[in-house]
NUPATI-448379 format. One line per 8 residues: number of its first residue (from 1); for each residue y, z, x of C-alpha. Coordinates in Angstrom, 2 decimals. Example, Ala and Ser with C-alpha at 12.3 -4.5 7.8 and 13.67 -1.06 7.14 Angstrom:
1	-4.50 7.80 12.30; -1.06 7.14 13.67
This chain:
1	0.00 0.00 0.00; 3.10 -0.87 1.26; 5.97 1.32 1.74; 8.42 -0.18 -1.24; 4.92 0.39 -3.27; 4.87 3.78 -2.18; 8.32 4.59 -3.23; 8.12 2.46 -6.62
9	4.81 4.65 -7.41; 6.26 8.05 -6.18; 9.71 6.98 -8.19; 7.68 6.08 -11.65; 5.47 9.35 -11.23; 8.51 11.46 -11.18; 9.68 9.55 -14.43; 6.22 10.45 -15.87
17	5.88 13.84 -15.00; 9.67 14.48 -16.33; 8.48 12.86 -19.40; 5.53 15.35 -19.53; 7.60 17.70 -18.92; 9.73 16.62 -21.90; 6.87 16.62 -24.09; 6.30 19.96 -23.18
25	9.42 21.45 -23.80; 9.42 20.01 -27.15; 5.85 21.95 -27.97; 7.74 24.92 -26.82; 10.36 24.49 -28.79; 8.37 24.51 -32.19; 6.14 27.04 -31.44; 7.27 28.63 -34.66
33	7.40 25.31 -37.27; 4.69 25.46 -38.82; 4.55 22.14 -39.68; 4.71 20.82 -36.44; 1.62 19.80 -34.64; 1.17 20.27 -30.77; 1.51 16.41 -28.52; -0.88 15.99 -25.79
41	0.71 14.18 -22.70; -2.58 11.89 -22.00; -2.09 10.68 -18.55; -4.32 7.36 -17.15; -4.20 5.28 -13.82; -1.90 2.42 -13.18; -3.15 -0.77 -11.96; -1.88 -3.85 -10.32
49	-3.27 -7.23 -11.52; -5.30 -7.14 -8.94; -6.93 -4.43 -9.90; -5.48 -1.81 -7.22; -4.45 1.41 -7.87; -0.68 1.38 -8.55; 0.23 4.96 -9.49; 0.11 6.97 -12.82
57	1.41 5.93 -16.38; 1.73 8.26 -19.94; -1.22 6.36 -21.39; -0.22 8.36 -24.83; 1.19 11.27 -26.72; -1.35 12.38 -28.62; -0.61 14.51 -32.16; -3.30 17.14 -31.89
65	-4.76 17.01 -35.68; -8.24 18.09 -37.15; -8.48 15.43 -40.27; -11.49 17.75 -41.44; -9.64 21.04 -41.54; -6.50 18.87 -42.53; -8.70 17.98 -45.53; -9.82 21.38 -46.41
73	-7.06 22.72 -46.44; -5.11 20.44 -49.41; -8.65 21.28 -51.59; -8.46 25.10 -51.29; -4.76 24.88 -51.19; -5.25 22.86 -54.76; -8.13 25.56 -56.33; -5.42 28.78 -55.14
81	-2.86 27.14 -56.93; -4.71 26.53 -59.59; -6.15 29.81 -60.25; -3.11 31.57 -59.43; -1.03 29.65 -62.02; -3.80 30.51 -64.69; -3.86 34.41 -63.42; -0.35 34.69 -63.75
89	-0.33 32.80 -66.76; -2.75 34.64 -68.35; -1.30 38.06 -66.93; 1.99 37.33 -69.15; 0.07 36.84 -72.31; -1.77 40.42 -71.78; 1.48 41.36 -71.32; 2.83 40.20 -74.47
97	-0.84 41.08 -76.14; -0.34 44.70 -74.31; -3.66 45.57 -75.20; -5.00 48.73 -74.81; -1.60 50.54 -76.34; 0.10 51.84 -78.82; 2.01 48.49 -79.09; -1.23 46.30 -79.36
105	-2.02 44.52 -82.27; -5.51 46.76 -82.85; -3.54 50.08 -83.63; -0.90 48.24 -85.90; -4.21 47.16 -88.02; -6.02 50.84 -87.53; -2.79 52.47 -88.86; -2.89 49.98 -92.03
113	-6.02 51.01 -92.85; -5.36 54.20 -92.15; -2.42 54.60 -94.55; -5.04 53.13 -97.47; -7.14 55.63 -96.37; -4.39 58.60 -96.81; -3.38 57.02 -100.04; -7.16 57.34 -101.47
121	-6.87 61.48 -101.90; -3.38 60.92 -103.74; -2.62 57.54 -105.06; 0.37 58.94 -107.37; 1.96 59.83 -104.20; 5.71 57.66 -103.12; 5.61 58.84 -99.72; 1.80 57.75 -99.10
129	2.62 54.72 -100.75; 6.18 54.35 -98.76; 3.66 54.86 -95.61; 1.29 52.00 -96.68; 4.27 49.32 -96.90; 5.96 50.49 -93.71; 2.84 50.53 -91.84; 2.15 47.16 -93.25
137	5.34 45.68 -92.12; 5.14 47.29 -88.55; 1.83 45.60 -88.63; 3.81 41.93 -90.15; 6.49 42.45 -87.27; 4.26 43.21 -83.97; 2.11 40.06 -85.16; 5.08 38.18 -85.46
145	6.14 39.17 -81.94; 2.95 37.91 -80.67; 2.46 35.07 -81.92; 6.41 34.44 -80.72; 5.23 35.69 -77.17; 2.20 33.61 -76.73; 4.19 30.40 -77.87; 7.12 31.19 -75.38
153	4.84 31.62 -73.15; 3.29 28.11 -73.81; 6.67 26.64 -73.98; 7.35 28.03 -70.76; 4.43 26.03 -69.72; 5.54 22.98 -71.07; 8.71 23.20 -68.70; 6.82 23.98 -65.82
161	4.36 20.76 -66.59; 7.85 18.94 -66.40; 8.77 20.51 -63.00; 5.40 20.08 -61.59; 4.90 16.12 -62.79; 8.46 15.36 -61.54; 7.75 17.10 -58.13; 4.42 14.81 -57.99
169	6.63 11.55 -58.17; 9.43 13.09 -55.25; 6.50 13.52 -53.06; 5.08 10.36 -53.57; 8.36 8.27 -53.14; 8.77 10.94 -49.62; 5.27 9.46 -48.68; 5.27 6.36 -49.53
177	9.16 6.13 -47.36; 7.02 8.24 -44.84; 4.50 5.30 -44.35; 7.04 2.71 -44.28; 8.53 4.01 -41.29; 5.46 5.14 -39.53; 3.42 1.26 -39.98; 7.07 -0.19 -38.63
185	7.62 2.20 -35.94; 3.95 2.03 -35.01; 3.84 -1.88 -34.71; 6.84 -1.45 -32.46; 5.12 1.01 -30.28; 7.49 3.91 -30.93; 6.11 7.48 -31.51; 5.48 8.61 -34.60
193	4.35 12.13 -34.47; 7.33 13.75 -36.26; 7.53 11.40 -38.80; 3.88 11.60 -39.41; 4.24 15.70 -39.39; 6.84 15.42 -42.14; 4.69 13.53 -44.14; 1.63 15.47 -43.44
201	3.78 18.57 -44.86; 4.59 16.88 -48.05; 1.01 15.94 -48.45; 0.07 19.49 -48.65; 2.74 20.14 -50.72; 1.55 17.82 -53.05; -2.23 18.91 -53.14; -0.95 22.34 -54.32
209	0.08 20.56 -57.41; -2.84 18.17 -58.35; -5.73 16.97 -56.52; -5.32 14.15 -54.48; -7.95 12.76 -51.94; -6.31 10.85 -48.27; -7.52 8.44 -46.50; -6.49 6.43 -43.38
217	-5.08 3.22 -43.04; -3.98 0.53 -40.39; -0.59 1.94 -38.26; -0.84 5.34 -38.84; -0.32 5.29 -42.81; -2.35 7.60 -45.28; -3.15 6.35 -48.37; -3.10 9.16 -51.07
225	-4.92 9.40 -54.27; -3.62 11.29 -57.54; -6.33 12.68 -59.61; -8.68 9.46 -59.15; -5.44 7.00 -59.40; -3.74 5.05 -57.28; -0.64 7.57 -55.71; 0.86 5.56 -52.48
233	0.54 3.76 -49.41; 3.23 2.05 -47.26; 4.38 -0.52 -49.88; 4.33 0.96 -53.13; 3.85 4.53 -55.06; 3.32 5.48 -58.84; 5.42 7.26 -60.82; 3.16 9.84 -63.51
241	4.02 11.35 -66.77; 2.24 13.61 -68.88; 1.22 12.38 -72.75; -0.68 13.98 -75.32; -4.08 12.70 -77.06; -5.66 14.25 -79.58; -3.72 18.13 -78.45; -5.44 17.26 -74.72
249	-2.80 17.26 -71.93; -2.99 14.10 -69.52; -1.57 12.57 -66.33; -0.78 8.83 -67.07; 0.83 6.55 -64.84; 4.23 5.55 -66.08; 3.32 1.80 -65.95; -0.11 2.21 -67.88
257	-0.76 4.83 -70.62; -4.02 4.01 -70.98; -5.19 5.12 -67.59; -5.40 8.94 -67.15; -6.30 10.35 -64.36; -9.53 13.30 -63.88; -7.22 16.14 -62.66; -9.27 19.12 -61.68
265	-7.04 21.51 -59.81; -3.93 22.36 -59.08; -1.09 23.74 -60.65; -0.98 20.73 -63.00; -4.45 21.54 -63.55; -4.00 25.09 -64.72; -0.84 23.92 -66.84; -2.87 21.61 -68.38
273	-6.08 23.77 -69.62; -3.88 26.63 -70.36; -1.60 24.35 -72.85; -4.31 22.25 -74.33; -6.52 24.58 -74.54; -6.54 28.24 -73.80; -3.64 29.22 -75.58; -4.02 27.11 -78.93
281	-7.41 28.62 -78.91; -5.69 32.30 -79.05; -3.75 31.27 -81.22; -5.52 29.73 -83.63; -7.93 33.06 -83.02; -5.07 34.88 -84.42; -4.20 32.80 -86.96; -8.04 32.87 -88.74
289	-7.01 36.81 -88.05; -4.45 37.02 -90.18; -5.60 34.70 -92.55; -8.10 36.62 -92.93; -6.49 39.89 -93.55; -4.30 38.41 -96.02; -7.49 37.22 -98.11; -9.06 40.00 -98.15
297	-6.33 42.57 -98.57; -5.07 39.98 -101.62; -8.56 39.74 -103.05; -8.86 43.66 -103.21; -5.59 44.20 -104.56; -5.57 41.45 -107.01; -8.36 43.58 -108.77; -6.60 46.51 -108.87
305	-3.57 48.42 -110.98; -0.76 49.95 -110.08; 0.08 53.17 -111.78; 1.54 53.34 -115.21; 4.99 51.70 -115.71; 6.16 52.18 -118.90; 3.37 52.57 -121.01; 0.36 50.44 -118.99
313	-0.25 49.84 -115.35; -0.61 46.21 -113.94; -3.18 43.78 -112.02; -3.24 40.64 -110.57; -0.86 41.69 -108.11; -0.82 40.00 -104.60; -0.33 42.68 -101.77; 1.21 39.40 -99.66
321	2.99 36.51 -100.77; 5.79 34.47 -100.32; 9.23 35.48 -101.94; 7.63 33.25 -105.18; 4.52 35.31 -105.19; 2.48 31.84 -103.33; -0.11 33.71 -101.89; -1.07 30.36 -99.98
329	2.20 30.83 -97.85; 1.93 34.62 -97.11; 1.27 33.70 -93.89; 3.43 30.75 -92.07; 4.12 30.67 -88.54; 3.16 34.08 -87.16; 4.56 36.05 -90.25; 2.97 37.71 -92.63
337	4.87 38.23 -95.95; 4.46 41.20 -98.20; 5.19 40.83 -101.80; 9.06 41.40 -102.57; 7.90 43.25 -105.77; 5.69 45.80 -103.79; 8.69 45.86 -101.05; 11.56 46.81 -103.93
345	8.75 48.97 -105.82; 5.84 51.01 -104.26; 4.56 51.90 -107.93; 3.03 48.36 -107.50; 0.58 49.15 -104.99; -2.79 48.61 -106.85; -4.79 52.09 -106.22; -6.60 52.20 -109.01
353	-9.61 50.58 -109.90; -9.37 51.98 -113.75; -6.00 50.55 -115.70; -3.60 53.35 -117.11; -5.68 55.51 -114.55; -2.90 56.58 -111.81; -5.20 59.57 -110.19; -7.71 56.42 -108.99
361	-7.90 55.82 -105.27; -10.99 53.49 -105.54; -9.10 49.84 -104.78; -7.10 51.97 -101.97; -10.46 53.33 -100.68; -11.85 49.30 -100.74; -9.17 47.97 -98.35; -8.79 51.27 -96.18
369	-12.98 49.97 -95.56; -11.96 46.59 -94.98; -11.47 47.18 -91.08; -14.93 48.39 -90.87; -16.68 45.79 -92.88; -18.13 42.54 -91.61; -16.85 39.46 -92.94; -18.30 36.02 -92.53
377	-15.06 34.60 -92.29; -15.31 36.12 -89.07; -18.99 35.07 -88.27; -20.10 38.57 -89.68; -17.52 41.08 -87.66; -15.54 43.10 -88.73; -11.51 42.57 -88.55; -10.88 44.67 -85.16
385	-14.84 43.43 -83.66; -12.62 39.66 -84.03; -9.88 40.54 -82.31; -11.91 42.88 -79.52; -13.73 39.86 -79.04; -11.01 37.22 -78.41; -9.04 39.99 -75.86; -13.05 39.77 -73.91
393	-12.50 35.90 -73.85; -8.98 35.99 -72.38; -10.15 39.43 -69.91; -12.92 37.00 -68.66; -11.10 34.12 -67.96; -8.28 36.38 -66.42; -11.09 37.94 -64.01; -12.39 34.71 -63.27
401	-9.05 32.80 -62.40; -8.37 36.75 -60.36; -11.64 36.16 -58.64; -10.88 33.18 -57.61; -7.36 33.67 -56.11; -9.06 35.98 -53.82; -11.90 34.21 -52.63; -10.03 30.91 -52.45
409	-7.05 32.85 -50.58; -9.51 33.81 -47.86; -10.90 30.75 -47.20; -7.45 29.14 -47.32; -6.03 31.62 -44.64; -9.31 31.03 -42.59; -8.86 27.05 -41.99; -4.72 27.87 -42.06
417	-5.90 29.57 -39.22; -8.05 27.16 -37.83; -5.37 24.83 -38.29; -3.06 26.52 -36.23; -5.09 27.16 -33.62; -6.08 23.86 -33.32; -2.86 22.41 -33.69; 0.01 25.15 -33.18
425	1.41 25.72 -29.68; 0.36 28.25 -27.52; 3.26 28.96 -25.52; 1.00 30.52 -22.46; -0.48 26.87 -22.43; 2.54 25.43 -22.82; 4.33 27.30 -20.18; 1.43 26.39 -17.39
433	1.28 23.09 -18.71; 5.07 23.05 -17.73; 4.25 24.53 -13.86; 1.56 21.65 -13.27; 3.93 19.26 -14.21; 6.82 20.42 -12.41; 4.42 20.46 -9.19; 3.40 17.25 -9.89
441	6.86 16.38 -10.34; 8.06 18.04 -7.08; 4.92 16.65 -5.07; 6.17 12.92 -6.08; 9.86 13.97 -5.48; 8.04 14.85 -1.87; 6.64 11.38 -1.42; 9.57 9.68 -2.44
449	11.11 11.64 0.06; 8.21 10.56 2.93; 8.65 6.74 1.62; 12.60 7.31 2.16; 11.77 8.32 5.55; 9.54 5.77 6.80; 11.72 3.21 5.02; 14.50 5.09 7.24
457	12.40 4.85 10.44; 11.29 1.04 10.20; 14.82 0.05 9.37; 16.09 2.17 13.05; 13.09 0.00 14.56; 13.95 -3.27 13.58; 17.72 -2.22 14.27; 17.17 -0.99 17.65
């Protein structure tokens, strides 16, 4: 090798090793973004044409990724967020439920009952029959609130499906802008690591919303899927919206309604099976409740007389109805409506089971056993089995979605970790990584140096 070789090769190591060194310093320098991923510095032998050796080149710098743990991480990231949307969900309706209490719905009913019950030993009593109507509408207000609660609950939902589907299509258009870049910077031959961190980060991002699957395409661009449908590559992305068939939530592209895609996690996922289906089913749990109770309350009353008012009691009085005396509409929207004549008059509560008798407490007795007695309205339980039975369904699915969170949490925080540590920056590393290549750097600053001097020493030669 000649000496002008040996200083061009000792001069174009020192531009390498500085560049190393660059690379380097910019690890260093994110050690704490966690959405930066560690560059390797890959460093190869230069050749002549010939085929000699002609110093040392930056072959590449590498983005240090795991695609596998990349990949894990957007499913379990996609089940947490799922079950934690449904546990929290779920947590505000037991909240609005607040059962066991003294505010739940089940001691509202015993206390109905109950009043019956204390009106049986003395039906001609006003303030036992004062007690039955203002236990029954503290009973007609707390289900009101409820069934209020629950639906604010699901309209709350409803907002957040808007958030969610609208955050879908900003990630998608960040992607697919992503890509662009990346396939024209790669085809250049400019590094793209940063740009393909950022869009790594909004990738995750979206998989905490809805499940998506990636896969790799030509230049560095990653092709997303959005529930089983097309989401973006580097020339296009889809816009979603949410539509409604047959009460069943579902992700449709904006161009094409009739394609919906299979979502199975994610936020959008627990939006969707709370809204279509959990909650109606509550409610409509409630609703055969009350619908119920107003039946069979009515039909026991109806039979009945109230005490003598004039000269003769009266039957055929509805307990609930409408301000008309409907008894079809005595319970509408969450509210159940007790008769305006029993409301302005309690003499109209039917006790009696004998007319002109006012000392009978049989009818009373009837619907103070009506909370014990099994109805096959209610596939043959009784009023309060119903309603223990439907809080079991929504404690299950509550433990589940709980159960869930925490197992999916740990395994999420393992491969985080994993992720990290194959990917973060260890500034030890880093910082001898930075004293090889400042000796390397200072060892070809030394042969430029020895080339400079021989160069020096030739040139006195020829001059002398």
């Amino acid at each position: 090798m000649s000496i002008g070789n040996l200083l061009d090769v000792a001069s174009r190591a020192m531009n390498v090793f500085q560049d190393a060194i660059s690379t380097t310093g910019q690890n260093i320098t994110n050690a704490n973004n966690t959405d930066y991923s560690r560059q390797k510095v890959i460093l190869s032998s230069d050749v002549t044409i010939a085929g000699q050796g002609d110093g040392v080149k930056v072959a590449d710098i590498q983005r240090v990724r795991d695609t596998l743990v990349d990949t894990q991480v957007q499913t379990y990231q996609s089940v947490n967020s799922d079950a934690s949307k449904k546990s929290d969900t779920l947590q505000q309706i037991e909240s609005v439920l607040a059962e066991p209490s003294t505010d739940g719905l089940s001691t509202y009913f015993t206390n109905f009952f109950n009043s019956f019950s204390q009106l049986t030993s003395n039906p001609n009593s006003t303030s036992l029959r004062l007690n039955v109507i203002q236990q029954a509408q503290q009973l007609s207000d707390r289900f009101k609130q409820v069934i209020d609660g629950i639906s604010t609950v699901q309209s709350s939902l409803q907002n957040d499906a808007t958030t969610d589907v609208n955050s879908i299509n900003g990630y998608l258009k960040d992607i697919c802008n992503y890509n662009k870049e990346i396939y024209a910077a790669t085809i250049q031959g400019t590094n793209t690591n940063q740009l393909k961190d950022e869009r790594d980060a909004e990738i995750t991002k979206l998989s905490s919303l809805v499940n998506i699957s990636v896969h790799q395409g030509d230049n560095g661009v990653s092709v997303v899927s959005v529930a089983g449908l097309q989401g973006t590559d580097q020339q296009s992305y889809n816009q979603f919206q949410l539509t409604s068939v047959n009460g069943q939530m579902r992700l449709t592209p904006q161009n094409n309604s009739d394609s919906f895609g299979i979502v199975n996690s994610g936020e959008i996922n627990a939006i969707m099976n709370l809204s279509s289906n959990i909650i109606p089913a509550i409610k409509s749990n409630l609703d055969t409740l009350a619908n119920t109770f107003v039946t069979q309350v009515n039909n026991a009353h109806i039979s009945g007389n109230t005490l003598v008012q004039g000269s003769n009691s009266s039957t055929g009085i509805p307990f609930f109805s409408d301000s008309t005396g409907n008894t079809a509409n005595a319970y509408q929207n969450g509210l159940i409506s007790i008769n305006p004549n029993i409301l302005s008059n309690p003499n109209n509560i039917a006790a009696s089971a004998t007319p002109n008798t006012d000392g009978n407490g049989d009818v009373a007795n009837q619907i103070a056993k009506l909370g014990d007695s099994k109805l096959a309205a209610l596939g043959g339980q009784s009023m309060l089995d119903y309603y223990n039975t439907m809080l079991n369904t929504e404690g299950t699915e509550k433990v589940s979605a709980d159960n869930t969170v925490k197992s999916s949490s740990t395994i999420l925080q393992s491969l985080q970790n994993q992720q990290s540590s194959f990917s973060g920056v260890s500034t030890d590393e880093e910082m001898t990584n930075v004293l090889m290549y400042q000796r390397s750097y200072e060892a070809s600053a030394k042969l430029v140096s020895v080339a400079n001097d021989l160069l020096s020493i030739i040139i006195n030669m020829v001059a002398t």
